[in-house]
N, C-alpha and C positions, 0 to 999 in steps of 0.2 A: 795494118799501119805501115807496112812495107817493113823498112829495117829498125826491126821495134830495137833492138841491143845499141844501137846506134842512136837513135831518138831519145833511148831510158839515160843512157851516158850522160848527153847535153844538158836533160834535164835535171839529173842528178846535180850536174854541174853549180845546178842556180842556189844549192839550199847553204846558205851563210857564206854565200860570197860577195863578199864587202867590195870587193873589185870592179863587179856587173855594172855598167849603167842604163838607166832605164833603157836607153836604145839597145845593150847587150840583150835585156831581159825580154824587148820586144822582139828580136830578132829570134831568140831560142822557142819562145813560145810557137811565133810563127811559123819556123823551119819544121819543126820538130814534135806541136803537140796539135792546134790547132790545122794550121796546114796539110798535113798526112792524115788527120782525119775527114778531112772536107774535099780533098782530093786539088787542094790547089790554095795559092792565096797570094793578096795584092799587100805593100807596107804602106803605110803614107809617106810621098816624097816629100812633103814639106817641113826644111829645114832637120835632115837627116844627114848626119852628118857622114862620111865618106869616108872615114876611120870607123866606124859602128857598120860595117855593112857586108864584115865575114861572121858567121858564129864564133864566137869568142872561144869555143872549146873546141870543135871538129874543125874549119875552117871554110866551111861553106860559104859560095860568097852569094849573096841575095840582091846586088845591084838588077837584078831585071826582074826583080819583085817591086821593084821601087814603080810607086802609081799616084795618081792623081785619086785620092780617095773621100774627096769631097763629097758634103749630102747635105741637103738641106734648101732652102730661098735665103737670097739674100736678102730680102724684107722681113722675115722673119728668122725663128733658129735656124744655125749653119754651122759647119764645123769639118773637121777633119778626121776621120778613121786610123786607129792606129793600125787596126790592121782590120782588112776587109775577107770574110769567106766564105763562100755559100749564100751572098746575101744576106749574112751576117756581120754583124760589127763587132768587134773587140776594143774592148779600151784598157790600158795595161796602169797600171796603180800608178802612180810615182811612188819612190821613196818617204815623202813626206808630205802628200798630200792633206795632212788633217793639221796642218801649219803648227802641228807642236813642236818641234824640234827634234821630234824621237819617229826615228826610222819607221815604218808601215812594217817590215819584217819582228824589228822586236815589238811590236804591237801584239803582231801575231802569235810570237812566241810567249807572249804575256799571258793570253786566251787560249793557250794548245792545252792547259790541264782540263779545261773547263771544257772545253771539244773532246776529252777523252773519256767522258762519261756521259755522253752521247747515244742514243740509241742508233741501230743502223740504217734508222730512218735519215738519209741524211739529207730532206728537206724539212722547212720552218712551219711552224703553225703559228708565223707572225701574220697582223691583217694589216700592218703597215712597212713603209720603211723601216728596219729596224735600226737599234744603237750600235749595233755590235757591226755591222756594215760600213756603219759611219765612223765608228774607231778604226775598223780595220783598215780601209781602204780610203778613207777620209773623207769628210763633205764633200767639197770642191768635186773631188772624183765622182762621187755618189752622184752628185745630182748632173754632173757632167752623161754618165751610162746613163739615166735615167730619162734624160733631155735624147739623145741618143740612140736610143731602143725605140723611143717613139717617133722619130721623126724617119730614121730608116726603115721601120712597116711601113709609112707612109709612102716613102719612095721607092719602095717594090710593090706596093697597091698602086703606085701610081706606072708603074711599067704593067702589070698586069691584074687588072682589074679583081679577077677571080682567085686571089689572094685576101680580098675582104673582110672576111670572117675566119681568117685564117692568122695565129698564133705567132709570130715574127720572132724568132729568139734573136737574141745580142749577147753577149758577155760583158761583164770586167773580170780581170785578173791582175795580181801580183807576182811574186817567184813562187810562190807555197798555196794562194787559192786561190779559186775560180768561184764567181756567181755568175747563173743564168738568169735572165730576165727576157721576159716574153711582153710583145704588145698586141693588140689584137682590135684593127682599127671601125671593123664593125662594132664589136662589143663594147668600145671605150674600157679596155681592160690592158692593165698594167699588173704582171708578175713577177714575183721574184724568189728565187730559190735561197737555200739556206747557204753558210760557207761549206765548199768542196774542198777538200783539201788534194790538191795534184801526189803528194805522196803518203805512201803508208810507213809508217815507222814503227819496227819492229823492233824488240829489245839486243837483236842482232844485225838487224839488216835493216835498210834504208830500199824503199822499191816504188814505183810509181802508185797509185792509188786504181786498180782496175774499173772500182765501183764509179767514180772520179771522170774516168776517160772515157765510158758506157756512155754518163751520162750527159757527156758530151757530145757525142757520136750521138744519142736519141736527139738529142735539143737540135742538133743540124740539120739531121734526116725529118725532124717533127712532121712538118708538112707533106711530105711522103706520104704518111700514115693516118695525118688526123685532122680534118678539117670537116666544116658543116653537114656534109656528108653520114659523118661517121656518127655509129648510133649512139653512143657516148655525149656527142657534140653538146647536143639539150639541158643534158645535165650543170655542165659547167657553163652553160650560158645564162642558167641560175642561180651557180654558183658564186659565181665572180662578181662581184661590185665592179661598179662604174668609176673611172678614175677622174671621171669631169675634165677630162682632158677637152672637150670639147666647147663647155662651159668655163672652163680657164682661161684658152686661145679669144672667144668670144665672135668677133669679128674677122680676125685673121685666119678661123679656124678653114676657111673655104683654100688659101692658100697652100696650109698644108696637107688638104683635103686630093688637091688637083694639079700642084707645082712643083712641088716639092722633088730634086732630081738626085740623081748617084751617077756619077759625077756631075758635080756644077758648070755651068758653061762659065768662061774666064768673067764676065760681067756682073753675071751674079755672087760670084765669087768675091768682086771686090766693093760689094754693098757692106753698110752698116751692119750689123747687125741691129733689130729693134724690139726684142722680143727675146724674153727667157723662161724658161721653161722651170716653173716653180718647184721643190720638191715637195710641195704639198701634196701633189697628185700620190693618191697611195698604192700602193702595190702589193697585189694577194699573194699570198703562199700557193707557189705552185704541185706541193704535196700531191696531191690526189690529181692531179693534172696528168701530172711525169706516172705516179703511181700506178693508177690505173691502166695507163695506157701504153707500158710495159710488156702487160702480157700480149697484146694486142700487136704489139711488132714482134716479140719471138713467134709468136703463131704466124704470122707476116714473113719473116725471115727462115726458119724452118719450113713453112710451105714452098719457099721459094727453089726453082732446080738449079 
């Protein structure tokens, strides 16, 4: 992760700092957790403000991270990446995105007792979206990554075909946790992992989450490792339910089948949007997805010279 004591600092930085603003807390994730893992990454330039664009704690300045991070058709869903990596999208909590009045961090801290008796299983055996998702990180939010996840598979099946049947991870994140969600545009399969929580808290010490930051590093490299191909593959392709993603879009579905770009050219950019991406579509627990396919990269990464 290059200069991990440096990265750990930043991070550390974010846990009940009433100070951060989301642009602070985009920018830290960026520099320092996502970006060093993916070997690089883009911010969204739009409407980023010009006082947000040192790390708030080390003072790294990110102005040439700043990018056009647009995806989508402008006839249908479209939007803006808050930060882009690996062909991956990130979308970063706000503060109060579940419009109650009460901050997304003390949400979390509301739920941290209930996450401490946890197995260390730390993916969901939910078969939908869950509630505890939508508390944490808020509606709005929730179906925003969700909308998201699926239309940027799209738009890397649409740069390279042979990406199809292949697993597209995305994120959201807050200061304190991370989900992964997967799309998978042959399969009509939408997943999603349990909360991550970025740190471990010990009754002494405060320190990043290793388990946390693995398995974000797996969900990056996924396609590396496991696609149609893989003898694995069959299995979860019986696994996973259909998200109807297909049957939701209807008519439009061909659009985001064939159109659908990363980055938008300026034109389509300033279309309507007409078209939202319901959060009905549901999303499997990717448990046994991530799980199994584990062993499958240390055997991968240890053979490697």
């Amino acid at each position: 992760m290059g200069d991990w004591e440096q990265h750990e600092e930043c991070l550390l930085s974010l846990i009940g700092n009433k100070d951060y603003s989301e642009h602070n807390i985009q920018v830290i994730l960026a520099a320092h957790l996502f970006g060093p893992l993916a070997g690089g990454y883009e911010i969204g330039c739009e409407g980023f403000p010009k006082e947000a664009r040192k790390c708030p704690k080390c003072g790294k300045d990110i102005s040439d991270k700043l990018k056009n991070t647009s995806l989508g058709n402008g006839d249908v869903w479209h939007g803006n990446a808050d930060i882009l990596v690996n062909g991956s999208v990130v979308k970063i909590g706000a503060e109060d995105d579940n419009g109650s009045g009460e901050p997304v961090r003390k949400k979390m801290r509301r739920t941290e007792s209930l996450r401490d008796d946890e197995t260390e299983n730390t993916f969901s055996d939910e078969s939908h979206v869950s509630d505890s998702v939508v508390e944490t990180i808020g509606c709005h939010a929730t179906s925003q990554v969700l909308a998201q996840t699926i239309v940027n598979a799209f738009t890397e099946v649409n740069k390279e075909r042979k990406l199809a049947n292949s697993f597209i991870p995305s994120f959201i994140a807050t200061s304190e946790v991370i989900r992964i969600t997967m799309y998978n545009c042959g399969l009509d399969s939408l997943i999603m992992s349990a909360d991550l929580d970025i740190f471990k808290y010990d009754r002494d010490k405060t320190t990043l989450n290793v388990s946390t930051i693995l398995n974000v590093w797996y969900a990056l490299n996924f396609n590396n490792y496991f696609d149609e191909r893989n003898e694995l593959f069959p299995k979860f392709e019986i696994l996973y339910k259909k998200s109807n993603f297909k049957e939701l879009t209807d008519k439009v579905y061909k659009i985001y089948n064939e159109k659908c770009t990363k980055p938008m050219t300026e034109t389509e950019r300033n279309k309507i949007i007409r078209f939202e991406i319901s959060l009905e579509s549901y999303a499997s627990p990717i448990s046994s997805l991530i799980d199994e396919t584990r062993t499958l990269l240390k055997n991968v990464i240890h053979a490697s010279p």
